[in-house]
C-alpha positions in Angstrom: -34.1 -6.8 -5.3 -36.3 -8.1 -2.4 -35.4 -10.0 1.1 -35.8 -13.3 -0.3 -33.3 -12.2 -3.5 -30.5 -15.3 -3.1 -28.0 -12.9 -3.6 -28.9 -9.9 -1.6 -26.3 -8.2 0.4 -25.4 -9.6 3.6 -26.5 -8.0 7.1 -23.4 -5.9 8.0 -21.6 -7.3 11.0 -18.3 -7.8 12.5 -16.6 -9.1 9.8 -17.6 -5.9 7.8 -16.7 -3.7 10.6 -13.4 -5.1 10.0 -13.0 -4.5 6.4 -14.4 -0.7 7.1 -11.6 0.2 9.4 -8.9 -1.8 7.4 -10.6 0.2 4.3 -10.0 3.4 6.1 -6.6 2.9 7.0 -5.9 2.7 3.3 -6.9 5.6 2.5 -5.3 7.4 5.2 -1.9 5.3 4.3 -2.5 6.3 0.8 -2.8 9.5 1.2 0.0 9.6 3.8 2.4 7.9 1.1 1.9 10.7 -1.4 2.3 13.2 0.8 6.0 11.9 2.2 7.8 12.6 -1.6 5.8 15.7 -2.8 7.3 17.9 -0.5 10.7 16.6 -0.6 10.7 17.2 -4.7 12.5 19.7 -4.7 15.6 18.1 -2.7 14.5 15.0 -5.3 15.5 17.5 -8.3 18.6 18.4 -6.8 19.7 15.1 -6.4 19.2 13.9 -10.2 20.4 17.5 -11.6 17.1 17.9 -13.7 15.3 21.7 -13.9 11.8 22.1 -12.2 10.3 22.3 -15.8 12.2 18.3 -16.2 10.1 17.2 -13.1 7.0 18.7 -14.4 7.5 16.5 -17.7 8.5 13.6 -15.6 5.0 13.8 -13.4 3.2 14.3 -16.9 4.9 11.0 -17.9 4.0 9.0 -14.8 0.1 10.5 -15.1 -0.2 9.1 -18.5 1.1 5.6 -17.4 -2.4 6.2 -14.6 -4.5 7.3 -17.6 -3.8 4.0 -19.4 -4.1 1.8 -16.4 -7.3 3.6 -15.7 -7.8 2.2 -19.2 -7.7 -1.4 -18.3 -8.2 -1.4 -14.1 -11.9 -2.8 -14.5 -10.4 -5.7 -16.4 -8.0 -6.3 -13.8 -10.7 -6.5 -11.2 -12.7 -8.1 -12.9 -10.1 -11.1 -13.0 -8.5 -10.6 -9.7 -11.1 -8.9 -7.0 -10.8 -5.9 -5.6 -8.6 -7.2 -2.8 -6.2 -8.6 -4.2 -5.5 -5.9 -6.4 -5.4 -3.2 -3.6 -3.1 -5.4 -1.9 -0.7 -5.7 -4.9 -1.1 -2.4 -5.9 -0.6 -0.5 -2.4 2.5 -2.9 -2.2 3.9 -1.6 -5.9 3.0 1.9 -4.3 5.2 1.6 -1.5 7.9 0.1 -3.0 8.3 2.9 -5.3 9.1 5.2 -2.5 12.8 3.7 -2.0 13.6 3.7 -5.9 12.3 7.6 -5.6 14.6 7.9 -2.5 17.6 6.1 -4.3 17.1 7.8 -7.4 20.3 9.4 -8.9 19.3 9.3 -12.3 16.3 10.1 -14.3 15.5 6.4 -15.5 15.1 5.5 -12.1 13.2 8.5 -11.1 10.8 7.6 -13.7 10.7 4.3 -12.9 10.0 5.6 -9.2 7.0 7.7 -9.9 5.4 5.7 -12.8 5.4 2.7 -10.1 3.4 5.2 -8.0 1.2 7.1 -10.0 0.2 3.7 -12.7 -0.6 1.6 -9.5 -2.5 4.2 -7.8 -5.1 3.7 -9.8 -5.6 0.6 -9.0 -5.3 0.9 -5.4 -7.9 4.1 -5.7 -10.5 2.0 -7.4 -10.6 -0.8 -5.5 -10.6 0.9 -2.2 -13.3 3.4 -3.5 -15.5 0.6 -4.7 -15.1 -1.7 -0.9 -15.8 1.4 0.5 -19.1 1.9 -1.5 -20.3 -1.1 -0.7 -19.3 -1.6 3.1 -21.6 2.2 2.9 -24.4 0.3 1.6 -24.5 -3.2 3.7 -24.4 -0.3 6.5 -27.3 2.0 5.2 -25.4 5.1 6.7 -23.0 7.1 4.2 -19.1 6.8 4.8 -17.8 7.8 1.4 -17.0 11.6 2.9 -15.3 10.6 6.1 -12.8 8.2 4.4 -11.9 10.8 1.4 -11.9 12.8 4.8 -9.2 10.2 6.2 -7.0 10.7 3.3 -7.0 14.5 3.5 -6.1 13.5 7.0 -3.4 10.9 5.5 -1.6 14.1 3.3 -1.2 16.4 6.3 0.1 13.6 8.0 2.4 12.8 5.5 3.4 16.2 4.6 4.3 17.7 8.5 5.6 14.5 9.2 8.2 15.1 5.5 8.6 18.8 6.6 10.0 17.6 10.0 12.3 15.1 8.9 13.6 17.2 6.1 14.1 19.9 8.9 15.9 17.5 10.9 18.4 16.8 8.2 17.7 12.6 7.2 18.3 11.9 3.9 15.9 11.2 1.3 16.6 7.5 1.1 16.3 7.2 4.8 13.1 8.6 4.9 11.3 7.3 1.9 12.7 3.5 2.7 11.5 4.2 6.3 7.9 5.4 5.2 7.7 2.4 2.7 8.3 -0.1 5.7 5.8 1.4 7.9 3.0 1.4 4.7 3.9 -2.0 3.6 2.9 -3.0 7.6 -0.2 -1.2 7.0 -0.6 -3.2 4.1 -1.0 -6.3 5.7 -3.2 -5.3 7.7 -5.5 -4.0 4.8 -5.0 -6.7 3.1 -6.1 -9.3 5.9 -9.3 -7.9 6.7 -10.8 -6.1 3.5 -13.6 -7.9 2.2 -13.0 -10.9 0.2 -16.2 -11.3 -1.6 -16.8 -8.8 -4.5 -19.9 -7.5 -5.4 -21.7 -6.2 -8.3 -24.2 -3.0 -8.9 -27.6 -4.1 -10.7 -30.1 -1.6 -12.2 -31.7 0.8 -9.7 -35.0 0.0 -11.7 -37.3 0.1 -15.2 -36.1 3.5 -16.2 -33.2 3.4 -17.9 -31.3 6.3 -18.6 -28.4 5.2 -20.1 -30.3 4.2 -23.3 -31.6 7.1 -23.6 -28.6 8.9 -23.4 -26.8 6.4 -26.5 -25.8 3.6 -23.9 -23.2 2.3 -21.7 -20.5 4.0 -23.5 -21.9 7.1 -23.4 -22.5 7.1 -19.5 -18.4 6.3 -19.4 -17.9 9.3 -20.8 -20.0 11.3 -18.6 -18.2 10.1 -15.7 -14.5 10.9 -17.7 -16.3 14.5 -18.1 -17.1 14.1 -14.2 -13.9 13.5 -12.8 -12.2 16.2 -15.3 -14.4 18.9 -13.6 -14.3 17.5 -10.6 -10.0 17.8 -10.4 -10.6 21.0 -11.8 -12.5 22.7 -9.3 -10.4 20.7 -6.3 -6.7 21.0 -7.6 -7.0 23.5 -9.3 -8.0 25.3 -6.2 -5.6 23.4 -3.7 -2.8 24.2 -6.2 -3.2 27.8 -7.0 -4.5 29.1 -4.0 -1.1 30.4 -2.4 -0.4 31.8 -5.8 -3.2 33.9 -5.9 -2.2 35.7 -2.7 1.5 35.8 -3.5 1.5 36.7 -6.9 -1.6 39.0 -7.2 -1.2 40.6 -4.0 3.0 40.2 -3.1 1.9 38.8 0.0 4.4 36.8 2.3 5.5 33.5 2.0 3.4 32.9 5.6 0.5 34.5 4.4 0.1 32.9 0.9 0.8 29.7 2.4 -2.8 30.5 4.2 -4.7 30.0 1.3 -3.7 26.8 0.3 -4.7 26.0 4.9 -7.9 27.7 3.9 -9.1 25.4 1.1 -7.7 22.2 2.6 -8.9 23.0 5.6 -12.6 23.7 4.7 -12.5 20.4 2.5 -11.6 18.4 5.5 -14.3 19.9 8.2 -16.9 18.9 4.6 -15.8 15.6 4.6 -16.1 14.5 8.1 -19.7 16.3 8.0 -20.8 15.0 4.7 -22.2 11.7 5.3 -24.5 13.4 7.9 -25.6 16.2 5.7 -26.2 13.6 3.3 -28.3 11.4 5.7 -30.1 14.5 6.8 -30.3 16.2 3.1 -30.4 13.7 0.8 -27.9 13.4 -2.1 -29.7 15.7 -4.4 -29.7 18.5 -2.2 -26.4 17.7 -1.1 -24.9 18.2 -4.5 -26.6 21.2 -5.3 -25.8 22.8 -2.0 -22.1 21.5 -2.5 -22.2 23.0 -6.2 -23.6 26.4 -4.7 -21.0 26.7 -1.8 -18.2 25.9 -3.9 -19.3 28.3 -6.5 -19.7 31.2 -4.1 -16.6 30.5 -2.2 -14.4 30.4 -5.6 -16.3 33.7 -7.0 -15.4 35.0 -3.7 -11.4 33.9 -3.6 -11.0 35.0 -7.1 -12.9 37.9 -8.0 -13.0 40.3 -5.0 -9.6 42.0 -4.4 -9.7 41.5 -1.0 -7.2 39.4 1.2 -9.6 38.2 4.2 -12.5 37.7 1.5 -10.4 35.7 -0.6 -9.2 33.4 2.3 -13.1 33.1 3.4 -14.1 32.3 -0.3 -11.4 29.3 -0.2 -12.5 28.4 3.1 -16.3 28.2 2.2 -15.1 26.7 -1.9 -13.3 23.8 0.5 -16.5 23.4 2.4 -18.1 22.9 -0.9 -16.1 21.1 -3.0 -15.5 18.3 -0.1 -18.4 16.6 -1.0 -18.0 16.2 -4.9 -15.6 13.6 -5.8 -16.8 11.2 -2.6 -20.4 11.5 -4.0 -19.1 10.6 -7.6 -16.7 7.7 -6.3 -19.9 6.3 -4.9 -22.2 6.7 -7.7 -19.1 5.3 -9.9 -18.6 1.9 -8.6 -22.3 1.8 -7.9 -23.5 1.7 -12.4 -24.0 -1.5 -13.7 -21.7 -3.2 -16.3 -18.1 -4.4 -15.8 -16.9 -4.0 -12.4 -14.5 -1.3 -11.9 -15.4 0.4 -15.1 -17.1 4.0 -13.5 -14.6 3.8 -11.3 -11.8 3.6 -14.4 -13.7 6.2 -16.6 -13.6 8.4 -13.7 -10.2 8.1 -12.6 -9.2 8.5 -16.1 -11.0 11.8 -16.4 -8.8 12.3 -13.2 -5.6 11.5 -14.6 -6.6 13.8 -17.8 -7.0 17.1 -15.5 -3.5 16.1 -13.7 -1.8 16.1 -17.0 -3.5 19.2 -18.9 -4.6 22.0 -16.0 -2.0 23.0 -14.2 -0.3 23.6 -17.7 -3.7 25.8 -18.7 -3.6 28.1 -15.5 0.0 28.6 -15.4 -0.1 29.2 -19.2 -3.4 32.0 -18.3 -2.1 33.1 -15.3 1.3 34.2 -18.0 -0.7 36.4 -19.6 -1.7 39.5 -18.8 -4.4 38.0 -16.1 -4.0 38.1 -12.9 -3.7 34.8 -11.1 -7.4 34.7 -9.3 -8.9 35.4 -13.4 -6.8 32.4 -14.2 -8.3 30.2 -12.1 -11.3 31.2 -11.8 -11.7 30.8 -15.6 -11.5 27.0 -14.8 -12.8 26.1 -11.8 -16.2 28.2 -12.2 -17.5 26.7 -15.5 -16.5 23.5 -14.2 -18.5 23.4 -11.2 -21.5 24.1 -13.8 -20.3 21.3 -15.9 -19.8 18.8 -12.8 -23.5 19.9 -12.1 -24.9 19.4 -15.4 -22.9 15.9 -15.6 -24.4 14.6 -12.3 -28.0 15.7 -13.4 -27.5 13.5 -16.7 -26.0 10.6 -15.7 -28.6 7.5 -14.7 -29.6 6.7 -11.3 -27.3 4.2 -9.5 -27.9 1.0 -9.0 -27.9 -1.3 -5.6 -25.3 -4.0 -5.2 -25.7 -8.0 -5.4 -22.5 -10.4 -4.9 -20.7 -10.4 -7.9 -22.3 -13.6 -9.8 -18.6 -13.2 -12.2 -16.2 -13.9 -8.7 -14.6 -16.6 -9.4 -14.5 -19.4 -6.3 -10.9 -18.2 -5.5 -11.7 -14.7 -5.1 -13.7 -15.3 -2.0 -11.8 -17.3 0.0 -8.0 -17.1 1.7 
């Protein structure tokens, strides 16, 4: 694509300096709105009467309803634009905090969480894939720094639960309050966010994806991507106090330190991502991130030490911070139907969020120990994620969507 190309990106200017701080807000809101019901489930349990083993089915439930709309998200784009469908969806999102806060039966729980978890994936893609290309019109990364914002967004959302839980305000109170505040934010988001979509063409002659059995083909390498890449993240983020409460019969306090130590080294990676990228390249990047994360997680899991283990998740976090940014990017960025790397990857995603935690809970029963569980999935998948990344085709470079219909780009 040269200077002269008629539909070559615009220079990136005010009105895109906009649309990057509205798209970081909604990542921070969105991951601020998750975070204000996950801690308060298990008050949510007690309320409906259902066992923990009930809400676990009822998550599995809602994940499948975001594994089929990952199914059809690129469609949906395709006919709407990205903005209008991270509008609608972030407003579906935040409504289904009050009917989670109301709920007092399980129809309307599920209706609660499948309105959250089914419309998050819309809401992920199309933020992901503004955010990709406000990171190109700029020529300096940003992917990392606004996952980064949505780490930031869950410990918001989470103190900010733990406190008004402490302080005694009902469930209803708080979720119908949060939902207010987010919808705000959603206006705002939605005013500013770019209104012209655009489209990824080929990066140049070679092409990989034929090689490799076509378009198809490259879907399914980015379903295998985002798999292993929730592998070797949740997994992690979700195991690691077990590991020191369960394998070691360490406190409540100092299990509770594993899960700061992972978190914490993801978010330090993410704000210093896009300048190890600038200063690394991607390449290097990723195999430095795969290396890091593979150490730290040998380290956390394998040696019977406390203080090693909490320095392996630290160092794993570190590592791990920079996978799923550098895959979102490299998603919205293949050619074809907009939305569609994005949707294959989310839907590898969604597939990890229904099956893993069920496969190191059912490992971690045996006679295992906790750290062998999960280190039995998150260390070949860091090798897969690796292997995946190396066979997928180069991304492309972005031109304004030639399909955007007329209405698409204007208010």
């Amino acid at each position: 694509m040269t200077a002269s190309d008629s539909r070559a990106l615009p220079v990136f200017g005010p009105v895109d300096r906009r649309a990057l701080v509205a798209v970081a807000t909604q990542f921070f809101v969105n991951g601020a709105l998750f975070a204000s019901f996950f801690p308060r489930l298990p008050e949510i349990r007690d309320k409906v009467d259902i066992t923990v083993d009930q809400v676990g089915l009822f998550l599995s439930i809602a994940g499948i309803c975001g594994l089929l709309s990952s199914a059809v998200v690129g469609r949906v784009i395709a006919r709407f634009g990205t903005r209008w469908v991270m509008a609608g969806g972030a407003v579906v999102v935040s409504l289904s905090l009050p009917v989670i806060g109301f709920a007092r039966t399980v129809p309307v729980l599920v209706v609660g969480l499948v309105g959250m978890l089914a419309f998050d994936v819309f809401v992920d893609v199309a933020m992901n894939m503004q955010g990709s290309w406000l990171s190109a019109r700029r020529n300096t990364p940003v992917m990392s720094r606004l996952h980064g914002l949505w780490s930031l967004g869950t410990v918001a959302g989470g103190l900010t639960a733990s406190r008004i839980a402490a302080a005694g305000v009902s469930l209803s109170v708080h979720l119908s309050g949060a939902a207010a505040i987010l919808l705000v934010a959603v206006i705002f988001v939605s005013r500013n966010t770019l209104r012209t979509d655009e489209a990824p063409v080929e990066a140049g002659a070679s092409d990989r994806p034929s090689r490799l059995g076509g378009r198809r083909w490259v879907l399914a390498l980015f379903v295998l991507a985002g798999l292993s890449a929730s592998a070797v993240e949740a997994t992690s983020i979700d195991w690691a106090a077990f590991r020191f409460a369960d394998d070691y019969g360490s406190s409540a306090g100092f299990a509770a330190l594993g899960y700061v130590a992972v978190t914490g080294g993801m978010t330090a990676g993410r704000f210093g991502g896009d300048w190890a990228d600038v200063r690394l390249g991607s390449v290097r990047l990723g195999w430095l991130s795969a290396l890091l994360a593979g150490a730290g997680l040998a380290a956390a899991t394998l040696v019977a030490v406390e203080m090693v283990n909490l320095a392996g998740y630290f160092v794993a976090g570190v590592g791990v911070a920079s996978l799923l940014p550098a895959i979102y990017d490299r998603a919205a960025k293949q050619p074809g139907r907009p939305g569609a790397g994005l949707g294959a990857l989310t839907a590898g995603l969604r597939v990890a969020g229904v099956t893993l935690p069920v496969l190191v809970g059912a490992l971690a029963a045996t006679s295992l120990s906790v750290g062998a569980a999960i280190a039995l999935v998150t260390i070949p998948s860091v090798v897969i994620f690796t292997l995946v990344t190396r066979l997928l085709p180069a991304p492309g470079s972005y031109a304004v969507a030639p399909w955007a219909p007329a209405h698409l780009t204007s208010d």
